[in-house]
Backbone as JSON, one array per atom type, in Angstrom:
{
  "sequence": "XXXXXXXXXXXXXXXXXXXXXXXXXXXXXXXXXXXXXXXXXXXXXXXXXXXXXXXXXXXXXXXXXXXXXXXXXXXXXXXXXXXXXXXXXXXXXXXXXXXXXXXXXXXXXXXXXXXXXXXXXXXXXXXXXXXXXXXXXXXXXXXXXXXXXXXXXXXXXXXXXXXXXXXXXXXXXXXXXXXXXXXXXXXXXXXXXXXXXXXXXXXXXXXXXXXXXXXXXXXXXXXXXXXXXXXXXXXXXXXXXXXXXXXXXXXXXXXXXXXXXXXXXXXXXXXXXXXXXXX",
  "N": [[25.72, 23.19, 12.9], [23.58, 25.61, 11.97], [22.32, 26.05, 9.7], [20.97, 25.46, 7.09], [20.21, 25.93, 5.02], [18.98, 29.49, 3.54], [16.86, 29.92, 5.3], [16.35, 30.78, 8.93], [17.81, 29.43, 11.84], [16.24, 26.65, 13.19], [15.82, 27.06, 16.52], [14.77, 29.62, 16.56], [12.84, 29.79, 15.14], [11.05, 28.3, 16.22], [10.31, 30.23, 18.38], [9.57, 32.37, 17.15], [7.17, 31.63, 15.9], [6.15, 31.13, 18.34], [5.76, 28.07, 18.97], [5.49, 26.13, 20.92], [6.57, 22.24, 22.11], [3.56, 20.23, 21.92], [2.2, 17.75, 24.19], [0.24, 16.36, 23.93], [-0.06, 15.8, 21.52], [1.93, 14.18, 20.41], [4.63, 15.61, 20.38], [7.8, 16.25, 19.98], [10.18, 18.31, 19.13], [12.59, 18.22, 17.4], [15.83, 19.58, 16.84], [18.58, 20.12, 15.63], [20.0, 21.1, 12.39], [22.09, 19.31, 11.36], [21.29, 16.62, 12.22], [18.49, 16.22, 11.24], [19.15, 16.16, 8.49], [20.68, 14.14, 7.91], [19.49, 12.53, 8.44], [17.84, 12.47, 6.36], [19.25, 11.67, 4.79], [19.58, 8.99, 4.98], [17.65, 8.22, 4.12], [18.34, 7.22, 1.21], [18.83, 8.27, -2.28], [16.79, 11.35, -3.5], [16.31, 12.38, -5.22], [14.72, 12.03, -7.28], [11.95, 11.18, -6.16], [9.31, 11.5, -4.86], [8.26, 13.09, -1.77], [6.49, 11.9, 1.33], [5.83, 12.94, 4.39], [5.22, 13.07, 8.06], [3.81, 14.56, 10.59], [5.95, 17.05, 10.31], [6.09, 19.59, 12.54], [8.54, 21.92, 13.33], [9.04, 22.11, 11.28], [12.28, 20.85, 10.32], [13.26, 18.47, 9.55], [11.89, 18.61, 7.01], [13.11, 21.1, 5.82], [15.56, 19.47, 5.35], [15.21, 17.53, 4.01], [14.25, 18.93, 1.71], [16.88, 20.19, 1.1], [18.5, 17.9, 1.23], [17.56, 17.36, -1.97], [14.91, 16.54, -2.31], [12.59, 15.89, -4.73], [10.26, 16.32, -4.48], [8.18, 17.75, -1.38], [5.43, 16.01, 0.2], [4.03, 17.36, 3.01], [2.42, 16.32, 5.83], [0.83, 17.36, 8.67], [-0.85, 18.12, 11.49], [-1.16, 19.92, 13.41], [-1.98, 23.2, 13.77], [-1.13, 25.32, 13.9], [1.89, 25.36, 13.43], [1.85, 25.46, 10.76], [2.1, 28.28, 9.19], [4.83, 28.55, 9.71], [5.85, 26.39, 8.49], [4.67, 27.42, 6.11], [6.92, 29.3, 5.2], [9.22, 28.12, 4.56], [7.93, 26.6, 2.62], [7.48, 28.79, 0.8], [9.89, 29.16, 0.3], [11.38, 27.08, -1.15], [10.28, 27.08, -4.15], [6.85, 25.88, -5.43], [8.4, 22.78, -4.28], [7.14, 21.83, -2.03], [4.09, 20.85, -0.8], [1.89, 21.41, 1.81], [-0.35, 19.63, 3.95], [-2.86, 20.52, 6.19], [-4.27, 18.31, 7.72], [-5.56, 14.94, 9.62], [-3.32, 12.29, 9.89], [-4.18, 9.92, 9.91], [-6.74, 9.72, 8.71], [-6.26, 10.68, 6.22], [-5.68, 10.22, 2.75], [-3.42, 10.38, 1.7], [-1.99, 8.98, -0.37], [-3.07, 10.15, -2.77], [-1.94, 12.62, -3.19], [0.35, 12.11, -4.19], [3.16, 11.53, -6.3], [4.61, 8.57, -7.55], [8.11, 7.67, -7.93], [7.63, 6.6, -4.64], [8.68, 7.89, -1.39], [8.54, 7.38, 2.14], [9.65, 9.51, 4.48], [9.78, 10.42, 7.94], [10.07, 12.06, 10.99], [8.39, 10.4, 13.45], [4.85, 11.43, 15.24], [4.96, 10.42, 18.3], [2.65, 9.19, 19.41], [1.1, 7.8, 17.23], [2.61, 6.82, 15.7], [3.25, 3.85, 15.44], [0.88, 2.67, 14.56], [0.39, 3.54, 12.3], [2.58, 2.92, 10.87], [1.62, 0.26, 10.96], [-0.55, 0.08, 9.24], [1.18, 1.29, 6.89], [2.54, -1.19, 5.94], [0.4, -3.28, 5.59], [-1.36, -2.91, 2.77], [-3.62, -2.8, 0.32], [-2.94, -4.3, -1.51], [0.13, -5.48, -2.73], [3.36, -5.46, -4.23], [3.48, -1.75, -2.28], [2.28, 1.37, -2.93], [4.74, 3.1, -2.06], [8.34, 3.0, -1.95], [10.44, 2.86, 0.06], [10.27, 3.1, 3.7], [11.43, 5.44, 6.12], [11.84, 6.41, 9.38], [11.47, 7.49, 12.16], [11.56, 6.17, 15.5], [10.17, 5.7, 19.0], [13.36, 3.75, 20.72], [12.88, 1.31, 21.99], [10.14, 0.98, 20.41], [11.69, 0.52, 17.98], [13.64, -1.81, 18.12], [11.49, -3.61, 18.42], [10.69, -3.79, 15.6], [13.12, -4.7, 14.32], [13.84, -6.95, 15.13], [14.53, -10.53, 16.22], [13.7, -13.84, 16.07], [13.23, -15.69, 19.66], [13.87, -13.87, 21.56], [12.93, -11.34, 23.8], [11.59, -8.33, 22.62], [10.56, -9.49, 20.1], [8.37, -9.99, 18.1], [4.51, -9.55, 17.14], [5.23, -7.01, 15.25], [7.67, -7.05, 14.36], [7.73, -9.73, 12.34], [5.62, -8.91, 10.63], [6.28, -6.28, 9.6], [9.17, -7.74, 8.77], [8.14, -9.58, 6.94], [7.87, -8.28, 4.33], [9.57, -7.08, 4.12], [13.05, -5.67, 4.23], [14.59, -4.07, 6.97], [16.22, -1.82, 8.88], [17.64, -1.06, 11.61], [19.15, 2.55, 11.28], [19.81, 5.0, 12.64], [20.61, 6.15, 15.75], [19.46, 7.76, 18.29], [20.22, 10.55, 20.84], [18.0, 11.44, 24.2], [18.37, 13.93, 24.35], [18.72, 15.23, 22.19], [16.69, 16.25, 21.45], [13.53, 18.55, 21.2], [10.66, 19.28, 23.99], [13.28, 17.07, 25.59], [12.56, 13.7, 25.14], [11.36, 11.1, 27.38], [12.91, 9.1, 26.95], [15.05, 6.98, 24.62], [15.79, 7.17, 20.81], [15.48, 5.9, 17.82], [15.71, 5.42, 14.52], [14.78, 3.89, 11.8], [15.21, 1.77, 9.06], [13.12, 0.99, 5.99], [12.76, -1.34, 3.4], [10.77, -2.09, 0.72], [9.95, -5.14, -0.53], [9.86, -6.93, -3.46], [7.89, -8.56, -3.36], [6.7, -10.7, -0.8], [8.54, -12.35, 1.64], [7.99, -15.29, 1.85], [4.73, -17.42, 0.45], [1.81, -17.0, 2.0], [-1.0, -16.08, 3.18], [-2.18, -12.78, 3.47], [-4.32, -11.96, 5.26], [-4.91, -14.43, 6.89], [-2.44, -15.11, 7.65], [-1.97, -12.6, 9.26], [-3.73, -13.41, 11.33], [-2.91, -15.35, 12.62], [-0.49, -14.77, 13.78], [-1.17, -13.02, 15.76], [-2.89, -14.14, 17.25], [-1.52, -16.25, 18.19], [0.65, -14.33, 19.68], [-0.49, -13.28, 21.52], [-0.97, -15.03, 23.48], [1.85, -15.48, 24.84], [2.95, -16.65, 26.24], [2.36, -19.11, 26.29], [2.48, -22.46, 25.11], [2.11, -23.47, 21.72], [-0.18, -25.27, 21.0], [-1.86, -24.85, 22.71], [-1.77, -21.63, 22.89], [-3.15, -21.59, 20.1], [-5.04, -23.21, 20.05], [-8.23, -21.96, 19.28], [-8.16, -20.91, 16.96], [-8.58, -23.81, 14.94], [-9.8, -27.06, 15.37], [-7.59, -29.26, 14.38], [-5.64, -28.23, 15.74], [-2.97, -28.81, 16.36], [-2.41, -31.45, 14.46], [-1.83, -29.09, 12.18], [0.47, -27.72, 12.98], [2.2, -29.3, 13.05], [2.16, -30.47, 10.34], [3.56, -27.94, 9.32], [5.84, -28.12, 9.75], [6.05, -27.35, 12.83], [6.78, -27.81, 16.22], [3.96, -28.87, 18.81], [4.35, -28.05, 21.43], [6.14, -25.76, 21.13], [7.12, -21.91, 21.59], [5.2, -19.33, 21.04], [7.39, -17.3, 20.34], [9.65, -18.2, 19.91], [9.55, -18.93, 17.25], [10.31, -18.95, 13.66], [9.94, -16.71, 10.81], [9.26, -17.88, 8.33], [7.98, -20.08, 9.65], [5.76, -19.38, 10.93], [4.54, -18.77, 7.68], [4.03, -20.78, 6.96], [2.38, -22.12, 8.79], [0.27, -20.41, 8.45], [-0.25, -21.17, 5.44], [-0.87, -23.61, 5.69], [-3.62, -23.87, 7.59], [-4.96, -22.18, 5.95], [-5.2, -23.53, 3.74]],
  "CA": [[25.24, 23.88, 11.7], [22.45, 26.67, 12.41], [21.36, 26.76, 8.61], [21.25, 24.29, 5.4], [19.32, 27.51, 3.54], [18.55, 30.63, 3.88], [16.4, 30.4, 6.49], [16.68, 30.85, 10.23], [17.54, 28.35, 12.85], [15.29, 26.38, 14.0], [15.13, 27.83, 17.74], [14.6, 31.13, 16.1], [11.52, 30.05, 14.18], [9.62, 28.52, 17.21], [10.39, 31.36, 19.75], [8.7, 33.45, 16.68], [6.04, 31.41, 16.29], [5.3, 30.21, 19.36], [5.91, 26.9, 19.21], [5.9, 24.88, 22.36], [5.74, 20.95, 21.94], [2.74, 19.79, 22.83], [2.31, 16.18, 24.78], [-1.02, 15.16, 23.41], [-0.06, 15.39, 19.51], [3.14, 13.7, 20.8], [5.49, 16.32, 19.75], [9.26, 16.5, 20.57], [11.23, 18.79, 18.12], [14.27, 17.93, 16.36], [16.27, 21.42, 16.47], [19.8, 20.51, 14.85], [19.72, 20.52, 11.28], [22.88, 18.86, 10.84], [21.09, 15.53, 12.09], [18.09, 16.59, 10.72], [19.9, 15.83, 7.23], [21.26, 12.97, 8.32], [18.3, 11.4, 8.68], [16.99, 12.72, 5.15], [20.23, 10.82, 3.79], [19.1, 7.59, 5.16], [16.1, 7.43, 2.33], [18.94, 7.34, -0.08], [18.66, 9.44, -3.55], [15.71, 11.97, -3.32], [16.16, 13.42, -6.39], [13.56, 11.24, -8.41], [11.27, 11.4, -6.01], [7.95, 12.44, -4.0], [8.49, 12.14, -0.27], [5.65, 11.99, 2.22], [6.42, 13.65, 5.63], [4.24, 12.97, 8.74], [4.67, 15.74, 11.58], [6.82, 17.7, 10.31], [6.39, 20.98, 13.0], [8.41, 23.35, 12.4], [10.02, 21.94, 9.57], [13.77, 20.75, 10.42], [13.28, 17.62, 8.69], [11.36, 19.1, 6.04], [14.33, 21.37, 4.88], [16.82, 18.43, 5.3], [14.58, 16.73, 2.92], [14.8, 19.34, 0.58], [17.76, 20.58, 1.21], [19.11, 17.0, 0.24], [17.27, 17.0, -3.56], [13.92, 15.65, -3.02], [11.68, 16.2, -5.92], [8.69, 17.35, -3.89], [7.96, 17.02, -0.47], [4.1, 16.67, 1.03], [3.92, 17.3, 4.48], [0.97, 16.24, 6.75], [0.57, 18.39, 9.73], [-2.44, 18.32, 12.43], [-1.2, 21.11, 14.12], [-2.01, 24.85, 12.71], [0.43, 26.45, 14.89], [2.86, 25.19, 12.57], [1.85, 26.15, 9.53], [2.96, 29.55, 8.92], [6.91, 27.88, 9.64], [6.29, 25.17, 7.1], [5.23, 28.16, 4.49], [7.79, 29.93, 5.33], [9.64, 27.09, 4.04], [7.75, 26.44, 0.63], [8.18, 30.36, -0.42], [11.95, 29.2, -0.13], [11.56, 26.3, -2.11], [8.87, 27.05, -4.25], [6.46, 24.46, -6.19], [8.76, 21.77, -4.17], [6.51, 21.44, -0.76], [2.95, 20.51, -0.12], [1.46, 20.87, 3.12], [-1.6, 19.71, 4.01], [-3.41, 20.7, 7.73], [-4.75, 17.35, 8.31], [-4.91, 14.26, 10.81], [-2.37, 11.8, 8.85], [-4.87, 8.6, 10.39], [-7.71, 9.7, 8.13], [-5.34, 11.03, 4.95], [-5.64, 9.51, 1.45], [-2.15, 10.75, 1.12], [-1.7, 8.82, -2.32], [-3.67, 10.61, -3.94], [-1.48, 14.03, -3.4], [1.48, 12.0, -4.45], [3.53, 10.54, -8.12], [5.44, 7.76, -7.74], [8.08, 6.77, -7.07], [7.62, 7.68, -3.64], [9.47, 7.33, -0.23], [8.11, 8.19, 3.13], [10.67, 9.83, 5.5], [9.62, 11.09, 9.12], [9.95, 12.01, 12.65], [6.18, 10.25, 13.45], [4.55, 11.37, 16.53], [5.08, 9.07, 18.96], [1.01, 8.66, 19.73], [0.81, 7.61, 16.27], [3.71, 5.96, 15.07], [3.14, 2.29, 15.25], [-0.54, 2.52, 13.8], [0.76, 4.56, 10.63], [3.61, 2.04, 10.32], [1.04, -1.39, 10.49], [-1.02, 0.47, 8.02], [1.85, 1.39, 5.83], [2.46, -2.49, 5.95], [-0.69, -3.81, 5.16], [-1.8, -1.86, 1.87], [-4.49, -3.8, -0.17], [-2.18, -4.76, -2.82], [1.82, -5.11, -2.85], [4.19, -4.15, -3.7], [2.98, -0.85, -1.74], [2.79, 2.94, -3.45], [6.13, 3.38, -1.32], [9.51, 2.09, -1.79], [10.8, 2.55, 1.56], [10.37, 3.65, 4.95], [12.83, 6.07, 7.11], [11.07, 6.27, 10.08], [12.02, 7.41, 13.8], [10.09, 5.22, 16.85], [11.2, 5.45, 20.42], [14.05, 2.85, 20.7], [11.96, 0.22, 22.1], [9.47, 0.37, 19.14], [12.84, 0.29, 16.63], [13.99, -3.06, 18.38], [10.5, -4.65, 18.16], [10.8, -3.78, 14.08], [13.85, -5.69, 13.47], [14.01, -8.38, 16.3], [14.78, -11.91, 15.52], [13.17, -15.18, 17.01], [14.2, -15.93, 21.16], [13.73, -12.22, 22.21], [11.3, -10.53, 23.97], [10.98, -7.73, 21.66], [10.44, -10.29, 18.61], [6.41, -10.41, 18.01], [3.88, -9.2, 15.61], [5.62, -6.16, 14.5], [8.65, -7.14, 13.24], [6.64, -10.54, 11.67], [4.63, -7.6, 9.56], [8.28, -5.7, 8.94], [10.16, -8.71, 7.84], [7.29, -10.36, 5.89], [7.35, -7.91, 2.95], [10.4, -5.57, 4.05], [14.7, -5.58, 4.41], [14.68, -3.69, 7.89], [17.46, -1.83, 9.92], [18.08, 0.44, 12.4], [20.31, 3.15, 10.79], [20.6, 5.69, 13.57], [19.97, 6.04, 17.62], [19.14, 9.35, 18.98], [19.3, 10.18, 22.25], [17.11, 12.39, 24.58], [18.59, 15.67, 24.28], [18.59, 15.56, 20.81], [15.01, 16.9, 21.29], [12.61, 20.0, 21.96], [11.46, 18.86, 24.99], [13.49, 15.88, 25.72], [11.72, 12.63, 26.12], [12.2, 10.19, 28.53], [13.31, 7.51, 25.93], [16.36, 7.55, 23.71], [15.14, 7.22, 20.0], [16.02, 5.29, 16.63], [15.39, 5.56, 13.0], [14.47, 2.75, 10.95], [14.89, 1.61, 7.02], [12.61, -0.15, 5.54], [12.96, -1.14, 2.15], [9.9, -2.62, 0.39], [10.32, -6.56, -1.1], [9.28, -6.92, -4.4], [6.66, -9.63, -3.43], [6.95, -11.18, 0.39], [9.62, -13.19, 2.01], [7.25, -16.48, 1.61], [4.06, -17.12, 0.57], [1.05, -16.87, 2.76], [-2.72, -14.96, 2.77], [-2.22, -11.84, 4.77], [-5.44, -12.19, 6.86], [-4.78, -15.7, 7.88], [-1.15, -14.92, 8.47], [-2.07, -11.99, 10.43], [-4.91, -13.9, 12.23], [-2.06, -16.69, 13.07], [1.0, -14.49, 14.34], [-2.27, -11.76, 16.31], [-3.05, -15.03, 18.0], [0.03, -16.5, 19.2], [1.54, -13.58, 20.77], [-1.35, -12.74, 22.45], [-0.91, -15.65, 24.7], [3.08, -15.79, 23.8], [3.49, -17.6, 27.12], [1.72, -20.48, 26.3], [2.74, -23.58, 24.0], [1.48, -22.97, 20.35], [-1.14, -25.86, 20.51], [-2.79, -24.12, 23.57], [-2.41, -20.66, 22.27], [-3.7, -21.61, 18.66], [-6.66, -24.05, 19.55], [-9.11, -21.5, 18.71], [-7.9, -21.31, 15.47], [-8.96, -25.21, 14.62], [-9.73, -28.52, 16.56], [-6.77, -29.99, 14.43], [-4.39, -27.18, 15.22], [-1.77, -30.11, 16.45], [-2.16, -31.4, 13.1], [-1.75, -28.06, 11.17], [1.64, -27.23, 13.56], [2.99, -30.32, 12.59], [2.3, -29.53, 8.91], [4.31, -27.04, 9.0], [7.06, -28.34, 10.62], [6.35, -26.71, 14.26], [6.25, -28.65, 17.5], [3.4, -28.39, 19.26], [5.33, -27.23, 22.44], [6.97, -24.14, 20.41], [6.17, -20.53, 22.28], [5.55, -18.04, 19.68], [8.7, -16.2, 20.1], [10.87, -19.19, 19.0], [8.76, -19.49, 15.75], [10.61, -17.73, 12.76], [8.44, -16.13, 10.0], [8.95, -18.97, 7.35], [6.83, -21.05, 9.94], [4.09, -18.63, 10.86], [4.01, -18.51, 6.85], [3.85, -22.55, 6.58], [1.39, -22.04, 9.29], [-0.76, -19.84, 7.94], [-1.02, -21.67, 4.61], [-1.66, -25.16, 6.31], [-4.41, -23.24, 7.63], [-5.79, -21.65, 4.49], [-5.55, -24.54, 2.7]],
  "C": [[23.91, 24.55, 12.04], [21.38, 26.38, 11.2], [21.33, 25.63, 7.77], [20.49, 25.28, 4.39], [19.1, 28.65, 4.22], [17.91, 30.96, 5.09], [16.51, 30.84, 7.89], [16.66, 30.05, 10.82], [16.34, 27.88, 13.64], [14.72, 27.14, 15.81], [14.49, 29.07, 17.44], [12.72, 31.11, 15.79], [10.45, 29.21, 15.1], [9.78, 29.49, 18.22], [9.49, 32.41, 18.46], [7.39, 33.0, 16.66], [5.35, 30.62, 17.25], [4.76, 29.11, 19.75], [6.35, 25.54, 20.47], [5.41, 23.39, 22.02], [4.78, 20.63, 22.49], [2.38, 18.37, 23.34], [1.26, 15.35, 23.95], [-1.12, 14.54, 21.71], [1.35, 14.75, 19.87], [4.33, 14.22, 19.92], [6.79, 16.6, 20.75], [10.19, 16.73, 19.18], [12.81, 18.26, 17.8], [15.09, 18.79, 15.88], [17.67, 21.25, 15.44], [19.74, 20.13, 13.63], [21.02, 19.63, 10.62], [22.13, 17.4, 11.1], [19.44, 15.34, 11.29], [18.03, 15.85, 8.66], [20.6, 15.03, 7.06], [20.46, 12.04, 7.91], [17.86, 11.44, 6.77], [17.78, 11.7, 4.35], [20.02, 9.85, 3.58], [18.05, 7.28, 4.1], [16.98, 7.26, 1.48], [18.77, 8.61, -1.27], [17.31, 9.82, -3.68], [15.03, 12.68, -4.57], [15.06, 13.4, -7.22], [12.26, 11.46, -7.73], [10.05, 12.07, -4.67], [8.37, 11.71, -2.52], [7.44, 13.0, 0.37], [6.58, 11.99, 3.77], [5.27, 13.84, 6.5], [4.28, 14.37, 9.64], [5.48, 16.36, 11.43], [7.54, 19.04, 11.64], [6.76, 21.79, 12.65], [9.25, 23.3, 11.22], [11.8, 21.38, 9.78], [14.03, 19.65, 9.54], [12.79, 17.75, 7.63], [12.35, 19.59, 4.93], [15.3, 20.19, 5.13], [16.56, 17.86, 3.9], [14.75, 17.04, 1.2], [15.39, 20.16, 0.31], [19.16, 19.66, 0.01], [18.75, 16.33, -0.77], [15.82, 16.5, -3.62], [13.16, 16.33, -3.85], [10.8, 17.22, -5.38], [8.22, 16.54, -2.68], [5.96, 17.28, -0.01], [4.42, 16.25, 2.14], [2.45, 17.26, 5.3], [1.33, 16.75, 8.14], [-0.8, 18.65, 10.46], [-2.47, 19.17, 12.98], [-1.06, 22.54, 13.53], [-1.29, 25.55, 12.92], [1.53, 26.1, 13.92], [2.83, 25.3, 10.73], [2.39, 27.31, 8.82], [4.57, 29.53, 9.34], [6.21, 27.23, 8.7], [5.9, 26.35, 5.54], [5.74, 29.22, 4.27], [8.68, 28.8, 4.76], [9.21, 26.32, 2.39], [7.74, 27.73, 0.24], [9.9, 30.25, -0.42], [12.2, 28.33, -0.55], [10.51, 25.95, -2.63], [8.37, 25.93, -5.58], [7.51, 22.99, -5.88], [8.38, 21.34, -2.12], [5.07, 22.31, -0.78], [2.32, 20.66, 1.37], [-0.11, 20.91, 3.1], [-1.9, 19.67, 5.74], [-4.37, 19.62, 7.78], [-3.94, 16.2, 9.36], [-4.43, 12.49, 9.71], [-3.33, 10.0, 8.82], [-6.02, 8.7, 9.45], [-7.47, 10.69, 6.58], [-5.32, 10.27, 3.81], [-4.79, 10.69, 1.19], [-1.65, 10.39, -0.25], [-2.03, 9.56, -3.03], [-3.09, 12.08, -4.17], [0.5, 13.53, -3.89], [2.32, 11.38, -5.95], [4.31, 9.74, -7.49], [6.89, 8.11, -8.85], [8.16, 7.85, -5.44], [8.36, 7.29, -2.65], [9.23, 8.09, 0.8], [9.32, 8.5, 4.44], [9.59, 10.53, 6.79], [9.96, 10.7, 10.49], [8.81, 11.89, 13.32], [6.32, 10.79, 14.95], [4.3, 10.27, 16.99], [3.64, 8.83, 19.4], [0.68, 7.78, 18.45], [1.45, 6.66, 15.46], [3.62, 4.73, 14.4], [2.4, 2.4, 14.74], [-0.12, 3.11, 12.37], [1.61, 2.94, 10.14], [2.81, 0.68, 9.81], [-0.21, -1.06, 9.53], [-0.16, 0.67, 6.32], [2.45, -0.32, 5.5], [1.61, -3.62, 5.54], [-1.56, -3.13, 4.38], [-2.85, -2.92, 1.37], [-3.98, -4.47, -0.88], [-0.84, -4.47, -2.61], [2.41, -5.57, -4.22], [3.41, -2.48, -3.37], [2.97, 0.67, -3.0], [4.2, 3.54, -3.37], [7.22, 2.33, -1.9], [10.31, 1.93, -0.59], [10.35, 3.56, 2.33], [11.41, 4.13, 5.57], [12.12, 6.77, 8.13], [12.21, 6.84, 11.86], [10.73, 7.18, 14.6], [11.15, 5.68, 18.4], [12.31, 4.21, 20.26], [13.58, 1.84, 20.6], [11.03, -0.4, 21.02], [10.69, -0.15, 17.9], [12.74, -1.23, 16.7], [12.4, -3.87, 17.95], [10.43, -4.85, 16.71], [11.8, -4.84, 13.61], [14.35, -6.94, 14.52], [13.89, -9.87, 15.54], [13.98, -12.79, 16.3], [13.92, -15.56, 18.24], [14.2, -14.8, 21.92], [13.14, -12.38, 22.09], [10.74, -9.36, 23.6], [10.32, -8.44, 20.66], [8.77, -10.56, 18.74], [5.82, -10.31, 16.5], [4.12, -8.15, 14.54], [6.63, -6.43, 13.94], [8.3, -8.36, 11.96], [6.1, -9.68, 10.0], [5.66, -6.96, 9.04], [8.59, -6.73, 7.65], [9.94, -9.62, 7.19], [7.83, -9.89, 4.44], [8.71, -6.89, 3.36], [11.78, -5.67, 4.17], [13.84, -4.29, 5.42], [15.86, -3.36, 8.64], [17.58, -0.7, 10.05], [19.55, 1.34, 12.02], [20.83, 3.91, 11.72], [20.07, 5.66, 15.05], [20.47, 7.65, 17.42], [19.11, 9.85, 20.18], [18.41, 11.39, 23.02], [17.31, 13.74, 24.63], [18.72, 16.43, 23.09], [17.16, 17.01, 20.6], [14.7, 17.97, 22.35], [11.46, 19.76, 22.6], [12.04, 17.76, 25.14], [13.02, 14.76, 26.01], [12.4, 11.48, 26.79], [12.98, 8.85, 27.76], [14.59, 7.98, 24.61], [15.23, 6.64, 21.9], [15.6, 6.59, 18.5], [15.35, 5.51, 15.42], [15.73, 4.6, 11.97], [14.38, 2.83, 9.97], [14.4, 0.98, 6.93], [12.62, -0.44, 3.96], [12.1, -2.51, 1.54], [10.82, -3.76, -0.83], [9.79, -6.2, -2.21], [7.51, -7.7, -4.31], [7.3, -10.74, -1.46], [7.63, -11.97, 0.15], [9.21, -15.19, 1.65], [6.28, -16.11, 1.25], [3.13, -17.43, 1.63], [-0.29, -15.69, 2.41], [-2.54, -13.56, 3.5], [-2.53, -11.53, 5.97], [-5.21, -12.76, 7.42], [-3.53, -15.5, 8.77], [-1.33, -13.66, 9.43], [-2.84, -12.35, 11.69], [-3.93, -14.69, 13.17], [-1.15, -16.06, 14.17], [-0.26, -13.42, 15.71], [-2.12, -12.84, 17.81], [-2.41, -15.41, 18.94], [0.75, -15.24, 19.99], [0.67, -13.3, 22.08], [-1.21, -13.27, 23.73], [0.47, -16.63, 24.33], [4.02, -16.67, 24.82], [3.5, -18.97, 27.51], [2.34, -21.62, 25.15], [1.94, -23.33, 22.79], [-0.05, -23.92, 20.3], [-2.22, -25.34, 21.68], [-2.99, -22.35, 23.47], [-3.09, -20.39, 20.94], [-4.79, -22.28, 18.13], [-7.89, -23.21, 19.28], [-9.48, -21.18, 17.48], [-8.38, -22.63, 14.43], [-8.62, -26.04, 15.61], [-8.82, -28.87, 16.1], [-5.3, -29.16, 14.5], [-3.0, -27.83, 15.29], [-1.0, -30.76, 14.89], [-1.08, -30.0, 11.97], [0.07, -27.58, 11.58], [2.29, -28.3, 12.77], [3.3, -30.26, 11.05], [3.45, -28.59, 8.39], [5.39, -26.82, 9.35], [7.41, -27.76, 12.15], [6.23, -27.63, 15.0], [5.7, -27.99, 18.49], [3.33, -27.69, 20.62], [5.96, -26.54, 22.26], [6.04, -23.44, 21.47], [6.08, -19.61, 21.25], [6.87, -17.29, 19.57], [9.51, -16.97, 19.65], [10.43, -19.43, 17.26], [9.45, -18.33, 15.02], [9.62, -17.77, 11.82], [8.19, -16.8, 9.19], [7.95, -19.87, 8.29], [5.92, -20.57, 10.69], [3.76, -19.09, 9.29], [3.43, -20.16, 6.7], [2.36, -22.47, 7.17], [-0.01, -21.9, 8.79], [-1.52, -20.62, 6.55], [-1.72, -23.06, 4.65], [-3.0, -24.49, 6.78], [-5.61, -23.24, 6.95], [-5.87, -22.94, 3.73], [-6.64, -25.56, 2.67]]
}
């Protein structure tokens, strides 16, 4: 499929404007709009509402977005070169896309958005993970967002929804599958993309809890799970004695044995953890 609107194919519209990916904003285009719109599907029904869009470029996921109904999209964009494509794209769907020429790490994006909202993108891969353990740790939950539709390199996908016993399984999926339903909807692979990168590529749902999987403090529980992986080779009572002299105690508490490695620990007993801890 070349088109989903009026406009011109993507190759068309960076050979006009002179769009070469560039490495350091970690840009690798997404030219076919049939997957493109694929991806947009994965957020579910758009119709209701506001979707935030990280990197867009030159827009392929942009029109997918609102191609397939969303209300109103804002798009954050660091790169200027791509501006004149993305409003080429809101004079063809007008009053239903935002863009703003900023860097998405120092963005008070809420505040250009209504609820309910749902963040779809193709993140730059320099950026990705840090957006994601921000969009994870808001001050207050349930979040602004209702879900995440997200593409990571593969590798980051798996660390999102990894289980306990794997060596993906750490502090990111922990932070995921605290407060989130998680799952890899699609794989991508390297030729998908403008230039191809060396890594094949996935796209993640996340779909915000009402109120976390257990309870627990955030800090502590992030202080707890930060800890343990750090030194994820070690037995829990020798990677967690800095935490407290009775950390033996506190494991036990919580039903761990103090010869667990962090990666066998599921997230109900970080949370036990954490509140033996806090308490």
């Amino acid at each position: 499929m070349n088109s989903i609107d009026s406009l011109p194919p993507l190759r068309a519209v960076i050979a006009a404007h002179g769009l070469s990916a560039r490495k350091a904003l970690g840009q690798n285009f997404l030219l076919d709009l049939n997957l493109t719109a694929k991806i947009a599907r994965q957020a579910g029904d758009l119709t209701g509402c506001d979707v935030l869009e990280v990197g867009p470029g030159p827009g392929g996921l942009t029109r997918g977005l609102l191609a397939e109904g969303a209300r109103r999209v804002v798009a954050v964009e660091k790169d200027p070169r791509c501006l004149p494509a993305l409003a080429e794209i809101a004079a063809a769907y007008p009053g239903r896309l935002e863009v703003l020429n900023a860097d998405a790490l120092a963005l008070d994006w809420a505040a250009h958005l209504t609820p309910p909202v749902k963040v779809v993108a193709n993140l730059p891969y320099n950026v990705g993970t840090e957006l994601l353990v921000r969009w994870l740790t808001p001050p207050a939950w349930p979040p602004v967002w209702s879900s995440l539709t997200l593409m990571f390199q593969r590798e980051v996908a798996e660390r999102i929804v990894a289980q306990p016993g794997g060596k993906a399984y750490g502090r990111l999926a922990l932070l995921a599958q605290w407060r989130c339903s998680a799952r890899i909807v699609m794989s991508l692979p390297p030729e998908a993309f403008s230039p191809p990168p060396k890594v094949h590529s996935a796209v993640v749902h996340l779909e915000a809890l009402p109120e976390p999987r257990f309870p627990a403090d955030p800090k502590v529980l992030e202080r707890v799970v930060a800890t343990a992986f750090n030194q994820r080779r070690k037995m829990l009572r020798a990677a967690l004695k800095g935490l407290s002299p009775e950390i033996e105690d506190h494991l036990r508490a919580a039903g761990l044995a103090p010869t667990e490695r962090a990666e066998q620990v599921p997230l109900e007993g970080f949370c036990a953890l954490a509140r033996s801890l806090a308490g």
